[in-house]
C-alpha positions in Angstrom: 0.0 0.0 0.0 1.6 3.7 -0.9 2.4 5.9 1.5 -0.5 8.6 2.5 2.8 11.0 3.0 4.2 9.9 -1.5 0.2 10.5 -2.7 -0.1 13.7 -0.6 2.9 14.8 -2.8 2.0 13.7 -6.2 -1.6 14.7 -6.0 0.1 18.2 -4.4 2.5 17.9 -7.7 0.0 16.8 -10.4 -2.7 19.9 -9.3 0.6 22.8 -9.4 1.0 21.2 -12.9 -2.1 21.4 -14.3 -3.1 25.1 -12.5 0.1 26.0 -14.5 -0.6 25.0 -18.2 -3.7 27.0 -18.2 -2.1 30.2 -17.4 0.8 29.8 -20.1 0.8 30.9 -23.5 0.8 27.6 -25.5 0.7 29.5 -28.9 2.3 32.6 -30.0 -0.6 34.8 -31.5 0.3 38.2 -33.3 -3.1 40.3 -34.2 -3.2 40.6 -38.3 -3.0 44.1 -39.6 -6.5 43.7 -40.3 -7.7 42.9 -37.4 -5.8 45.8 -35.5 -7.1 48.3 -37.9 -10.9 46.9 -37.6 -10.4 47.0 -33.6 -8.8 50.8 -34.3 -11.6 51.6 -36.7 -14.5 54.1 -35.0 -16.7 53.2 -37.8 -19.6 50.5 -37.6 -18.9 49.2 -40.5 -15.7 47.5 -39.6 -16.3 45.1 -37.0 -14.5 42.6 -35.6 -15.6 39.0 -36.3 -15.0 36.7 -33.1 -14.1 33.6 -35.0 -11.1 35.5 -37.2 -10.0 37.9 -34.3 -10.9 36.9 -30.9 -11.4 33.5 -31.1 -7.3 32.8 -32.4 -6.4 35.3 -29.5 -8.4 32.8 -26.9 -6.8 29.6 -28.3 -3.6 30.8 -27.8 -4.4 31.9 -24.3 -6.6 30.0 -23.0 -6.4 26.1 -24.4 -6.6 23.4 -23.7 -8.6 24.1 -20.2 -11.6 26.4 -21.9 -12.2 24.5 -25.5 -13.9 21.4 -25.8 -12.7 18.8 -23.8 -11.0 21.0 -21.4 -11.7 20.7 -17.8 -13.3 23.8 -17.6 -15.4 24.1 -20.9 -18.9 23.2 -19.6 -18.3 26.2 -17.0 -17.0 28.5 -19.2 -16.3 27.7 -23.0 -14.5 30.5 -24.8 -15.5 29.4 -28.2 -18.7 31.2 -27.7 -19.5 34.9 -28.2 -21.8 34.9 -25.5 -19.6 33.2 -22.8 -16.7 36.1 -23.7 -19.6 39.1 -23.9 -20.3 37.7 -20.4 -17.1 38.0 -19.0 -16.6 41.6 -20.5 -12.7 42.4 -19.6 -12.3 40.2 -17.1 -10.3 38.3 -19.5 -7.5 40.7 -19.4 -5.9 38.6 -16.5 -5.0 36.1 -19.3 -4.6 38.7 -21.5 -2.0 41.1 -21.2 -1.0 42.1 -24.9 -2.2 46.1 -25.5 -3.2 44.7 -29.1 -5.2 41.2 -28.1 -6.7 43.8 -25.8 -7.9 46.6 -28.0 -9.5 43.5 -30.4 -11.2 42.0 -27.6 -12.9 45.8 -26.5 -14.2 46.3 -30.0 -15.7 43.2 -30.0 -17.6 43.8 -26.5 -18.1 47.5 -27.8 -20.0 45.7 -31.1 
C-alpha cells in the first residue's frame, strides 16, 4: 500500500501542474494588420468578427482548459460569443498584450 505521505505529494504535484498549463501561452498569437485596424476603426462598418479575431487570441491563451474537452469548458467555454460578452474584460488577467486587448474591446463594444 503507498504511503499517505508519497500520494499527498503527487496529488500536491500533479494539481501545481495542471493550475500551470492554463495560465501559459501555448501558442504565439500576433493580431493581423487587419484585425488591429478593424479594432482601431470608430466606424460601424468594420467590425470585428470573433471567429477571425478573438477566437485565435483565446486559443492561444486559453487552451486546452476552456475549448472542448477541457476541464473547464462546460463552465466556461471560450469558443462562444456569449460566454466572452459575459465575462466583459475580465479576460484581461489572461490577456496582457495592449493589441489582443484593444480587439477584444471592439468586439464587447459591437
Amino acid at each position: 500500500m503507498p504511503n499517505v505521505r508519497v500520494v499527498q505529494i503527487l496529488m500536491l504535484l500533479l494539481l501545481s501542474v495542471s493550475t500551470y498549463s492554463c495560465g501559459r501561452n501555448v501558442v504565439s498569437w500576433t493580431p493581423s494588420v487587419k484585425a488591429q485596424e478593424r479594432a482601431n476603426a470608430s466606424s460601424s462598418n468594420n467590425k470585428v468578427d470573433f471567429a477571425a479575431d478573438v477566437e485565435p487570441i483565446l486559443k492561444a491563451k486559453c487552451q486546452p482548459c476552456h475549448f472542448s474537452g477541457g476541464k473547464v469548458y462546460d463552465k466556461l467555454p471560450f469558443d462562444r460569443p456569449e460566454t466572452i460578452k459575459i465575462l466583459g474584460t475580465k479576460l484581461f488577467t489572461r490577456i496582457q498584450d495592449e493589441n489582443q486587448r484593444k480587439i477584444i474591446r471592439a468586439f464587447l463594444a459591437q
